[in-house]
TIFI-480007 format. One record per residue (C-alpha): residue in one letter; x, y, z. Coordinates in pm, 1 decimal, m for minus. Example, Ala and Ser with C-alpha at 12.3 -4.5 7.8 and 13.67 -1.06 7.14 Angstrom:
{r:A | x:1230.0 | y:m450.0 | z:780.0}
{r:S | x:1367.0 | y:m106.0 | z:714.0}
% end
This chain:
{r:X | x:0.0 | y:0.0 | z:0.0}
{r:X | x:287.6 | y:218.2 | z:95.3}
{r:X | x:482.7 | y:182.5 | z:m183.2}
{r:X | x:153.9 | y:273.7 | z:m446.2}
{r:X | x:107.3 | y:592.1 | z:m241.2}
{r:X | x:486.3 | y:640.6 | z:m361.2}
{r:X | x:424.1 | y:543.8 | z:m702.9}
{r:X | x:139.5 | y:795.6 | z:m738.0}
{r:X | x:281.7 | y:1038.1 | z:m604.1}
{r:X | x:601.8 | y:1015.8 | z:m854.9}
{r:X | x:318.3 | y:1013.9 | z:m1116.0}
{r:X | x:172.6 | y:1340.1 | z:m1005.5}
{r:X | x:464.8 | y:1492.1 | z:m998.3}
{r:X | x:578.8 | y:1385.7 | z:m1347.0}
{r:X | x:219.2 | y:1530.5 | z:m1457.7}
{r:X | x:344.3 | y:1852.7 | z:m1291.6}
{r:X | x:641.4 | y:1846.3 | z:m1525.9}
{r:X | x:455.9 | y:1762.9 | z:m1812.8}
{r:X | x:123.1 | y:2008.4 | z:m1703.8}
{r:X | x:418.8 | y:2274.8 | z:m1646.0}
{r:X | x:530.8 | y:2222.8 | z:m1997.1}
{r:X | x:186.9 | y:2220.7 | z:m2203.0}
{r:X | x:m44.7 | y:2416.4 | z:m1937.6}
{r:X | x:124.9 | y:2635.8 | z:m1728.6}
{r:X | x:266.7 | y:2711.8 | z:m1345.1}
{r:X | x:m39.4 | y:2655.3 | z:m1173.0}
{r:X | x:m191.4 | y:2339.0 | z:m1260.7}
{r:X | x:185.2 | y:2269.7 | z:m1300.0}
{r:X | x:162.1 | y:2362.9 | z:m886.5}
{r:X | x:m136.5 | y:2177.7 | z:m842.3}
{r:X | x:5.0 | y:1865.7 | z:m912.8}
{r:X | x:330.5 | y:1878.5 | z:m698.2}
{r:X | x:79.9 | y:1991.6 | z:m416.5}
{r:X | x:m113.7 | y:1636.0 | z:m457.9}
{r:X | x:270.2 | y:1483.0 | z:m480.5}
{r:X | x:361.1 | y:1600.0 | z:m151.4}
{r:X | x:m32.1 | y:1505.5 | z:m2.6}
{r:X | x:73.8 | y:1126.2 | z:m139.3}
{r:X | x:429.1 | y:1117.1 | z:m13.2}
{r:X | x:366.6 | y:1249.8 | z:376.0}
{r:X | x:100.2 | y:976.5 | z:355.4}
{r:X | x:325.1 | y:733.3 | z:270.5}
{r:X | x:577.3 | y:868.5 | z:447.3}
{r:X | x:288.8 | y:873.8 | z:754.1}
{r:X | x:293.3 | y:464.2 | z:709.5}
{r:X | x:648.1 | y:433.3 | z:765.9}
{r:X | x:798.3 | y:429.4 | z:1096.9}
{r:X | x:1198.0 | y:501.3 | z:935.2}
{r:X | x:1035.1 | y:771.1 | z:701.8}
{r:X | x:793.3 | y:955.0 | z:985.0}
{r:X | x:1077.8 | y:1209.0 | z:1096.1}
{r:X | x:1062.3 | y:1350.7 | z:740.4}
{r:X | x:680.6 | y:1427.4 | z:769.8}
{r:X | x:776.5 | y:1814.2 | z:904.5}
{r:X | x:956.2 | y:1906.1 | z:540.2}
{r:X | x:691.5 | y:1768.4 | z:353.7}
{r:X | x:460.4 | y:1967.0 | z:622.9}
{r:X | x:621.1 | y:2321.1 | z:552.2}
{r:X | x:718.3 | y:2223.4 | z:180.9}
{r:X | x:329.6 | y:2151.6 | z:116.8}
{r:X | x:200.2 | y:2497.0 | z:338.7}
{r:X | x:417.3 | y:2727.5 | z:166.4}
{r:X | x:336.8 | y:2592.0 | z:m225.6}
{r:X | x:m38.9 | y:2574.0 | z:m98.7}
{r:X | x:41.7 | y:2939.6 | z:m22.1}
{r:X | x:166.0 | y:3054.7 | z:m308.5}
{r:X | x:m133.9 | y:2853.4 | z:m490.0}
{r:X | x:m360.6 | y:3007.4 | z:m327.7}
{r:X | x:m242.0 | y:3294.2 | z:m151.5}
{r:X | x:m599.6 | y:3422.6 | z:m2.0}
{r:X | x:m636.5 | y:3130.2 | z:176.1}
{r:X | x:m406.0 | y:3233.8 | z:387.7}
{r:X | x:m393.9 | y:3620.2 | z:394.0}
{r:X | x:m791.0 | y:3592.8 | z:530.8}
{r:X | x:m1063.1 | y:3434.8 | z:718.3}
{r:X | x:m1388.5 | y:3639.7 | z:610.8}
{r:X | x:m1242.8 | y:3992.5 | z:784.8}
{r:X | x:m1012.3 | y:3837.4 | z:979.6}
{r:X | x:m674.4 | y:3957.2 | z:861.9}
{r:X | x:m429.6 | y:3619.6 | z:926.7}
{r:X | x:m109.6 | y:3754.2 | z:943.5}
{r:X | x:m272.3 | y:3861.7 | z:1315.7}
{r:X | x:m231.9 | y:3545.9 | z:1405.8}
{r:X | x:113.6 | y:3489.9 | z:1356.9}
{r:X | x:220.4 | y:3615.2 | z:1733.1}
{r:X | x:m32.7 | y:3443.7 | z:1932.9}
{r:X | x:81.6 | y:3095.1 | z:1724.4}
{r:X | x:429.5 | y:3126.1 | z:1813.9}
{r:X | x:365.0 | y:3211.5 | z:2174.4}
{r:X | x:204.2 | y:2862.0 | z:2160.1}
{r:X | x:551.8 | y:2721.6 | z:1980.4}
{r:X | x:710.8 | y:2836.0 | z:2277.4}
{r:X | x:465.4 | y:2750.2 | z:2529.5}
{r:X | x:510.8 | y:2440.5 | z:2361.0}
{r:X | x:869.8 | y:2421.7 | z:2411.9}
{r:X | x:834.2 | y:2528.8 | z:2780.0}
{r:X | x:602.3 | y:2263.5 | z:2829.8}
{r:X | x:861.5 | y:1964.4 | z:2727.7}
{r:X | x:1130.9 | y:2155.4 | z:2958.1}
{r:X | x:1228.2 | y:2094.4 | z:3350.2}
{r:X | x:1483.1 | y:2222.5 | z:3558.4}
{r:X | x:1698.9 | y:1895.7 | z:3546.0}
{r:X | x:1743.6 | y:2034.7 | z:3115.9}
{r:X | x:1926.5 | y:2344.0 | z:3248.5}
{r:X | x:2119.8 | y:2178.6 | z:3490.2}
{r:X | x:2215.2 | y:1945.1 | z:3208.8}
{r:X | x:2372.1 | y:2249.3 | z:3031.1}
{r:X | x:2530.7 | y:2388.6 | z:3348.2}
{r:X | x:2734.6 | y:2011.9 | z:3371.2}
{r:X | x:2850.2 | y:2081.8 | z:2985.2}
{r:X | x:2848.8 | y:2375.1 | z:2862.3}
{r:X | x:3190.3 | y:2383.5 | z:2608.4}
{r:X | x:2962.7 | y:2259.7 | z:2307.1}
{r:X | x:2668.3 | y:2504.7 | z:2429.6}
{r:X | x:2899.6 | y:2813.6 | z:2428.7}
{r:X | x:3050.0 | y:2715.9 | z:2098.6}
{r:X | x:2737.0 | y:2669.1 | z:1958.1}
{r:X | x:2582.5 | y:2960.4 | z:2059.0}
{r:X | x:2913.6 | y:3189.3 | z:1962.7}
{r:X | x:2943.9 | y:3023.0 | z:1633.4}
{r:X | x:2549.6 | y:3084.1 | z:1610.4}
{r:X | x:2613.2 | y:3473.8 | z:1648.4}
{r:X | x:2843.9 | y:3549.3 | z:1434.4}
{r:X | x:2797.2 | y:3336.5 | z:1155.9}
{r:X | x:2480.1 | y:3364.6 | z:1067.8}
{r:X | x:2448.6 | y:3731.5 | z:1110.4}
{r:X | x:2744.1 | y:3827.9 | z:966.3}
{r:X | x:2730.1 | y:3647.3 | z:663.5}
{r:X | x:2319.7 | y:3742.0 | z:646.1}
{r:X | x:2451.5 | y:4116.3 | z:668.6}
{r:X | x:2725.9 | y:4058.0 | z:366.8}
{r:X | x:2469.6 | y:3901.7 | z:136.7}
{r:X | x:2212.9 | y:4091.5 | z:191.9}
{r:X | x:2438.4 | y:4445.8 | z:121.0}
{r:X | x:2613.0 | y:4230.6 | z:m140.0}
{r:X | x:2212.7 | y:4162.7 | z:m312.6}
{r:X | x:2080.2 | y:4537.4 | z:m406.9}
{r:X | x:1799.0 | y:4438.4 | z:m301.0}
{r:X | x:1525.3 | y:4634.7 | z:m183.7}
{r:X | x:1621.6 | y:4777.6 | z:174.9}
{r:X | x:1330.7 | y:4598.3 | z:369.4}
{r:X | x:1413.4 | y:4226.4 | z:215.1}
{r:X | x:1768.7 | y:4291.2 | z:239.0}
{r:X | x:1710.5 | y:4348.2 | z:614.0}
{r:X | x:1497.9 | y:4075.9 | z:619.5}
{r:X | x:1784.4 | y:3827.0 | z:531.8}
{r:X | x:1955.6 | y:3967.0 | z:809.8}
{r:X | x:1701.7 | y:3928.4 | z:1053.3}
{r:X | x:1653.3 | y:3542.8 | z:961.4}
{r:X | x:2044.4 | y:3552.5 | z:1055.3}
{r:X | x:2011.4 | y:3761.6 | z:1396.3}
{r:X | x:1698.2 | y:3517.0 | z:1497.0}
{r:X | x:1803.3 | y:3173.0 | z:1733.9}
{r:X | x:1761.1 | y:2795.5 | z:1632.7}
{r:X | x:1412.5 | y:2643.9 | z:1635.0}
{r:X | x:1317.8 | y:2326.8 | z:1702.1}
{r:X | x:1306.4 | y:2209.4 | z:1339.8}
{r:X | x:1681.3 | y:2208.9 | z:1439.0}
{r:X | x:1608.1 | y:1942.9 | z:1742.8}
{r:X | x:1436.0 | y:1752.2 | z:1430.4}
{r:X | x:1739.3 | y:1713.9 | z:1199.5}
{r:X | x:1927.5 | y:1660.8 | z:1489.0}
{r:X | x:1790.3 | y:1371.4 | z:1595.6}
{r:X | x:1719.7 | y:1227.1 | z:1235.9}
{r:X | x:2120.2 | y:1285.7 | z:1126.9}
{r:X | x:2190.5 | y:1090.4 | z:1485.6}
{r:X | x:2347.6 | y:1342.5 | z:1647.0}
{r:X | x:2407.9 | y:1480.6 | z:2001.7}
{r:X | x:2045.0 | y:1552.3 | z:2009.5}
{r:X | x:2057.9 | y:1681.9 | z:2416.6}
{r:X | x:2295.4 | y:1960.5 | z:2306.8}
{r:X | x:2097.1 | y:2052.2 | z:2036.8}
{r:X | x:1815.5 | y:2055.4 | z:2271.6}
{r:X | x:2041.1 | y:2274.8 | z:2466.8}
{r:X | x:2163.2 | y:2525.4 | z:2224.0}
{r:X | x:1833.8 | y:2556.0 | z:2065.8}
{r:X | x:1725.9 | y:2644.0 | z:2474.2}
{r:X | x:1976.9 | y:2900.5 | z:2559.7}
{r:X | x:1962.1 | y:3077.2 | z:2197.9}
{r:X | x:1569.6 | y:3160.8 | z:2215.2}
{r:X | x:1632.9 | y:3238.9 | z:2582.9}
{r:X | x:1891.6 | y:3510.7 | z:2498.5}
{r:X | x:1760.9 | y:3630.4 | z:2170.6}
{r:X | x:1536.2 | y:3907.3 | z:2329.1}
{r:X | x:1901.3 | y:4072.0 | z:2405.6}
{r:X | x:2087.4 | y:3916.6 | z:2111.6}
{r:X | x:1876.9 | y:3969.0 | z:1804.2}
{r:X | x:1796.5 | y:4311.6 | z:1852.3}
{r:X | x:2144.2 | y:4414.5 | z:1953.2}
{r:X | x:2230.5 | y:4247.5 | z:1599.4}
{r:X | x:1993.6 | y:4410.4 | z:1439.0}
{r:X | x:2031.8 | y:4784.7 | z:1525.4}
{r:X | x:2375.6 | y:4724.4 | z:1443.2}
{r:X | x:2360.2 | y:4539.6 | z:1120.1}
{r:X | x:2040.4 | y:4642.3 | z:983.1}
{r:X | x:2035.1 | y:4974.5 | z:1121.6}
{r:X | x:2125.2 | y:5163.8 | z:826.7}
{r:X | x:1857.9 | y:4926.9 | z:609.1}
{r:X | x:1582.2 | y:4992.3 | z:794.9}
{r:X | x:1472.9 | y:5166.8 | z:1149.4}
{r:X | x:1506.6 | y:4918.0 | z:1443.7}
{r:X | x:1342.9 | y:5025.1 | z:1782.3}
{r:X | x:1563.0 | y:4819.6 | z:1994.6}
{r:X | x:1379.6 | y:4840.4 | z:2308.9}
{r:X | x:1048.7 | y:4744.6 | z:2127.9}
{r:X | x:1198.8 | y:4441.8 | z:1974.2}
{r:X | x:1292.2 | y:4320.4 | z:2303.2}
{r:X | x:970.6 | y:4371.1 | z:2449.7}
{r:X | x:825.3 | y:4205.3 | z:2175.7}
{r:X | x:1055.8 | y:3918.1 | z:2150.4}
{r:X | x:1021.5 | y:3872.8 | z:2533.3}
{r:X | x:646.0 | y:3845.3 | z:2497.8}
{r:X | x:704.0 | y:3628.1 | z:2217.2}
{r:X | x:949.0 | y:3354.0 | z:2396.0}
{r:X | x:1015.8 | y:3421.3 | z:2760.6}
{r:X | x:629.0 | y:3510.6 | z:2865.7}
{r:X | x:530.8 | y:3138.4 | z:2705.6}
{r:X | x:816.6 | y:2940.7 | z:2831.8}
{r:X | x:792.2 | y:3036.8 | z:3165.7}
{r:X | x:439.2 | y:2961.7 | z:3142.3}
{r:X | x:476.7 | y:2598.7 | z:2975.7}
{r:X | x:761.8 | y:2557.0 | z:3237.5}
{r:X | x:474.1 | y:2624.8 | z:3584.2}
{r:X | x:242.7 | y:2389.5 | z:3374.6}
{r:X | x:506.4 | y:2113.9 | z:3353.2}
{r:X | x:600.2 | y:2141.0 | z:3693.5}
{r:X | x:245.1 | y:2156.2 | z:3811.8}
{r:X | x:111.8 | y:1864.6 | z:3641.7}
{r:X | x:458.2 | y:1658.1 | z:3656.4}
{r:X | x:336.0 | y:1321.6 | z:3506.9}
{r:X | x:2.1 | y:1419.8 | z:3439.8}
{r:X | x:157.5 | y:1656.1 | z:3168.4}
{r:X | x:344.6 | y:1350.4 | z:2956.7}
{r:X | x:78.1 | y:1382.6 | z:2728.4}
{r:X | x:177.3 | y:1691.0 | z:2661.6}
{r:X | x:527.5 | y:1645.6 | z:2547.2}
{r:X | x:408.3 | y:1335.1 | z:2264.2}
{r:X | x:92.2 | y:1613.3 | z:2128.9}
{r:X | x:269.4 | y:1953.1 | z:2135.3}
{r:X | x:555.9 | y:1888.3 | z:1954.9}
{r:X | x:315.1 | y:1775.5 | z:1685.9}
{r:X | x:136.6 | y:2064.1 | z:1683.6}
{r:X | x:453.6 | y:2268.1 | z:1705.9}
{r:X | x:573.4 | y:2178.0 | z:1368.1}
{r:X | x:184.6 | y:2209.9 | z:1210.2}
{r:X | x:155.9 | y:2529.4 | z:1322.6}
{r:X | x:509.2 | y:2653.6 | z:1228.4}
{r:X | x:416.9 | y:2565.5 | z:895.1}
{r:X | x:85.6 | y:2724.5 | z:895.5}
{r:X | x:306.3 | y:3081.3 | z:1030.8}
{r:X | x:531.9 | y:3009.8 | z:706.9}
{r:X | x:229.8 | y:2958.9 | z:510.2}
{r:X | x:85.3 | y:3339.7 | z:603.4}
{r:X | x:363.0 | y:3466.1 | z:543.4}
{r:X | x:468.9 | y:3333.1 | z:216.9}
{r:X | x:103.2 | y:3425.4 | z:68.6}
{r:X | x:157.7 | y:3811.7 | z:224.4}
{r:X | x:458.7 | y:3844.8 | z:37.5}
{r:X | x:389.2 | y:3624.4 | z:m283.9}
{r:X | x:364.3 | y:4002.1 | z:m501.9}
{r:X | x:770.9 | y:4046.4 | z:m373.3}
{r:X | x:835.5 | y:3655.6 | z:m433.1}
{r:X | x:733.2 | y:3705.7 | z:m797.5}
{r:X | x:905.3 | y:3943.7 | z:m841.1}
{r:X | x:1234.0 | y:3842.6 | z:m648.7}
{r:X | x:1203.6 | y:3540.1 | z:m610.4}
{r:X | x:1490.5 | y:3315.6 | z:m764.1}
{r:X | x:1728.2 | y:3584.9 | z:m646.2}
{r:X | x:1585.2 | y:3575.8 | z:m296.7}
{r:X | x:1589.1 | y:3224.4 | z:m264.5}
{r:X | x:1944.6 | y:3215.5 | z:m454.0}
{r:X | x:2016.7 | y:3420.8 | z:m133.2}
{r:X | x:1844.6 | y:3192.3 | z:102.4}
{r:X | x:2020.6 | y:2896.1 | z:2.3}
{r:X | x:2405.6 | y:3044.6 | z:m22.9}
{r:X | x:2381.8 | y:3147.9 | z:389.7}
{r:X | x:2149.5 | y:2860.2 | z:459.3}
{r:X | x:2466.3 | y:2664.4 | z:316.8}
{r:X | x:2727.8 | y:2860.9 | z:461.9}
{r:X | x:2580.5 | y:2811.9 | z:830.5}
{r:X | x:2556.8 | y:2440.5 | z:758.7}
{r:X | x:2919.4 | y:2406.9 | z:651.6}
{r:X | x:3097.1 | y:2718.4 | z:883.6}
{r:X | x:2938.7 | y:2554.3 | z:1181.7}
{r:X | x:3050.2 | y:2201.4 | z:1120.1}
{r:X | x:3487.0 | y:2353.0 | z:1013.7}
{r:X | x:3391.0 | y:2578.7 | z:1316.3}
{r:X | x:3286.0 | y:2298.6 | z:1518.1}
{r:X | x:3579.5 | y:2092.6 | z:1470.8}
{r:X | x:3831.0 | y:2366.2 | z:1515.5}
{r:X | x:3760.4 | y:2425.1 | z:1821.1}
{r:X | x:3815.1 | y:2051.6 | z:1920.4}
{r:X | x:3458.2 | y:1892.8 | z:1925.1}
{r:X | x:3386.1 | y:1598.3 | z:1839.8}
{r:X | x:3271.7 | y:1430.7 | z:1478.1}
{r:X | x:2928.6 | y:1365.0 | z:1686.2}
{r:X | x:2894.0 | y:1736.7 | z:1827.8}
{r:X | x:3027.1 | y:1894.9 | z:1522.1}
{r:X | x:2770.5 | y:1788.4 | z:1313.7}
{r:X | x:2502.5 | y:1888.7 | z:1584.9}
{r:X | x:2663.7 | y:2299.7 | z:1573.7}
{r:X | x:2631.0 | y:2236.5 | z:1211.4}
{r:X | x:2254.0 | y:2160.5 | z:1251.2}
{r:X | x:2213.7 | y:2423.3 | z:1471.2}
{r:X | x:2406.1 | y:2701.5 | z:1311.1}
{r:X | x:2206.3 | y:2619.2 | z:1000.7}
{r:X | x:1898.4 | y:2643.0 | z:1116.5}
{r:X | x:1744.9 | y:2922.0 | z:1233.5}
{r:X | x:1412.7 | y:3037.0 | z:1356.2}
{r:X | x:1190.0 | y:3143.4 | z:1083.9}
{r:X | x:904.2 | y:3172.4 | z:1245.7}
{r:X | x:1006.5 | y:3363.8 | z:1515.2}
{r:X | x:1198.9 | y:3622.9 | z:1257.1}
{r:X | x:868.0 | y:3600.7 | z:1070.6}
{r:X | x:686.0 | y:3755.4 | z:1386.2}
{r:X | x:905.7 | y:4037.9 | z:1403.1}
{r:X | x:917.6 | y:4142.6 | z:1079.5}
{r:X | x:515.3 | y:4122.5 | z:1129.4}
{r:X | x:524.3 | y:4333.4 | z:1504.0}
{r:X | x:695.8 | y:4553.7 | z:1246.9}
{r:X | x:449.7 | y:4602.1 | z:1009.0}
{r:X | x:648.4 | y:4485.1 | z:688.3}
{r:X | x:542.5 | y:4100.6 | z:706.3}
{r:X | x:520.9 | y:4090.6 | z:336.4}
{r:X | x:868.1 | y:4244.5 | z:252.8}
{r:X | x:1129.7 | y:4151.2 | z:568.5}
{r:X | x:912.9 | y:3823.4 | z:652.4}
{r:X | x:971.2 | y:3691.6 | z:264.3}
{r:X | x:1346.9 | y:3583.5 | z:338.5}
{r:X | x:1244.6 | y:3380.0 | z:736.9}
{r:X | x:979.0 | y:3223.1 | z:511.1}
{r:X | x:1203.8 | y:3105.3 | z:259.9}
{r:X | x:1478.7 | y:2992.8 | z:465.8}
{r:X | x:1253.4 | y:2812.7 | z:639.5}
{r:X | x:1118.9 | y:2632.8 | z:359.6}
{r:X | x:1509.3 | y:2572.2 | z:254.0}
{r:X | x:1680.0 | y:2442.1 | z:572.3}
{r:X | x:1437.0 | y:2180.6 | z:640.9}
{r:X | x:1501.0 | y:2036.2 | z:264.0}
{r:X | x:1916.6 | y:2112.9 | z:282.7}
{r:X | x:1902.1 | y:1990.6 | z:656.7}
{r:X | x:1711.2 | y:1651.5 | z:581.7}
{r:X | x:1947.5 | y:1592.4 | z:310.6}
{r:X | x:2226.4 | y:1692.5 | z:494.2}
{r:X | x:2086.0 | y:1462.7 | z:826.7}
{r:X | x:2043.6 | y:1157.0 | z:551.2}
{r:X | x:2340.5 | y:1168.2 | z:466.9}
{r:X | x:2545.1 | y:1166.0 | z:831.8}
{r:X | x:2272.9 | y:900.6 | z:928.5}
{r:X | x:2453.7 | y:692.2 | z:709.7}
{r:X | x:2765.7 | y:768.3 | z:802.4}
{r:X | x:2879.9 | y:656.7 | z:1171.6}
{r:X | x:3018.8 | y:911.3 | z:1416.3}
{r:X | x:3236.3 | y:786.6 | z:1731.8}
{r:X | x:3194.7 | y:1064.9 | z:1997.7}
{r:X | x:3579.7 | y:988.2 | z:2070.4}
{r:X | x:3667.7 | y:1125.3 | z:1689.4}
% end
């Protein structure tokens, strides 16, 4: 049964070549959509393949999006991109709810691979964001926006690849922990400095907003978790879940606000996108081992470097008011890392790491 579901989805998206060809984009679109329905079924029905459901998950939101971009811009009056702050606080409720004390005194016993982590995680991403985007010419509010997708911490999509490329999946947890909890100081200290002359950054705002955004929701999924101890295990097998469906649904908005500027910009944007998606990937990992980590924990600071938190960025550039210009390149990147990082994770997976290397 599986392995028809496979089989028609390889035949819908052969149509979608040949539709593409004959018909045009859109029907061309219509067909890889149905493709990517068939393949997270199949890849539903398979226990080795289930980890890859969340790229299929954003990779089907954000071409829905594009597809149909009113779907997504509005619900009768309701204007969506409103949504976008409230479902993030419940990303990182989320994450507060899967988190006890014992996780931070994990990080306090070893924190070498956290602090390189996080230091690679601050410079390169911004810093190579910044020279792209001045290096692009491209308008002033996407070129910031590539920069913000740099400034912003890992997500969990990183705890994801992590764990599907078999690496050290508690530091990843870890990095991934202390990166959102610092970014209401980190990202828009990067950002007035970085993007300043692109765009105007209220840096007290952004931390205000960021706090409400991360710390306000942890802390609050952190009392429930302690509250409900093993009454709340539920908790940590559903949110997670619901974590990655609604991060795609927040990519998904935002793709279909900005689809006019993705037209237009597009191939450049995502030629962008990919080049410092890449470059975190591969800085992180030389970074990694330079500094005397492991084969194991290298690849995890790869992961993590990598991948950043779209969503989050996404929100900002919303709490800014220019969703559809700064949001395009956190949408994109999104969309990117989870295909680069699952390729990237296959490919370790394969490949045996001895934590002594």
């Amino acid at each position: 049964m599986q392995q028809f579901i496979v089989y028609l989805g390889l035949c819908c998206f052969l149509l979608a070549f040949v539709t593409w060809w004959k018909i045009g984009a859109l029907m061309a679109g219509k067909f890889v959509l149905l493709g990517i329905a068939m393949l997270f079924i199949a890849f539903y029905l398979s226990k080795n393949l289930k980890p890859y459901l969340y790229t299929l998950l954003v990779a089907g939101f954000s071409l829905a999006a594009l597809l149909f971009p009113g779907s997504f811009t509005n619900f009768g009056s309701l204007e969506l991109t409103l949504l976008i702050t409230p479902l993030i606080q419940f990303v990182m409720f989320g994450m507060g709810c899967t988190m006890t004390i014992r996780d931070f005194l994990a990080i306090a016993k070893s924190p070498k691979g956290v602090f390189i982590g996080l230091a690679c995680q601050l410079t390169i991403m911004p810093l190579s964001g910044t020279l792209l985007a001045l290096m692009s010419q491209m308008p002033a509010e996407i070129a910031a926006g590539i920069i913000l997708v740099g400034c912003a911490p890992s997500g969990v999509a990183s705890n994801v690849l992590s764990y599907l490329a078999k690496a050290n999946l508690p530091l990843s947890i870890s990095i991934t922990v202390v990166s959102t909890l610092l970014a209401p100081v980190f990202t828009p200290l990067l950002m007035k400095y970085l993007a300043g002359t692109l765009v105007e950054i209220a840096m007290v705002e952004m931390m205000w907003n960021i706090a409400k955004m991360v710390l306000v929701p942890i802390a609050a999924g952190l009392l429930i978790n302690h509250v409900l101890k093993d009454k709340a295990k539920f908790l940590h097998q559903v949110l997670p879940l619901l974590s990655m469906l609604t991060i795609a649904v927040v990519i998904a908005i935002i793709t279909a606000s900005g689809k006019p500027y993705l037209v237009k910009m597009g191939w450049l944007l995502l030629a962008l996108v990919v080049l410092h998606n890449v470059l975190g990937l591969f800085l992180g990992y030389f970074a990694g081992r330079v500094l005397g980590m492991n084969e194991k924990d290298s690849r995890t600071i790869s992961i993590e470097v990598g991948s950043q938190n779209g969503g989050l960025a996404g929100a900002l550039a919303g709490s800014m008011g220019k969703i559809a210009t700064m949001g395009l390149a956190p949408a994109v990147f999104s969309v990117i890392m989870n295909i680069t990082g699952s390729i990237l994770a296959s490919f370790w997976r394969t490949i045996p790491s001895e934590k002594s290397s």
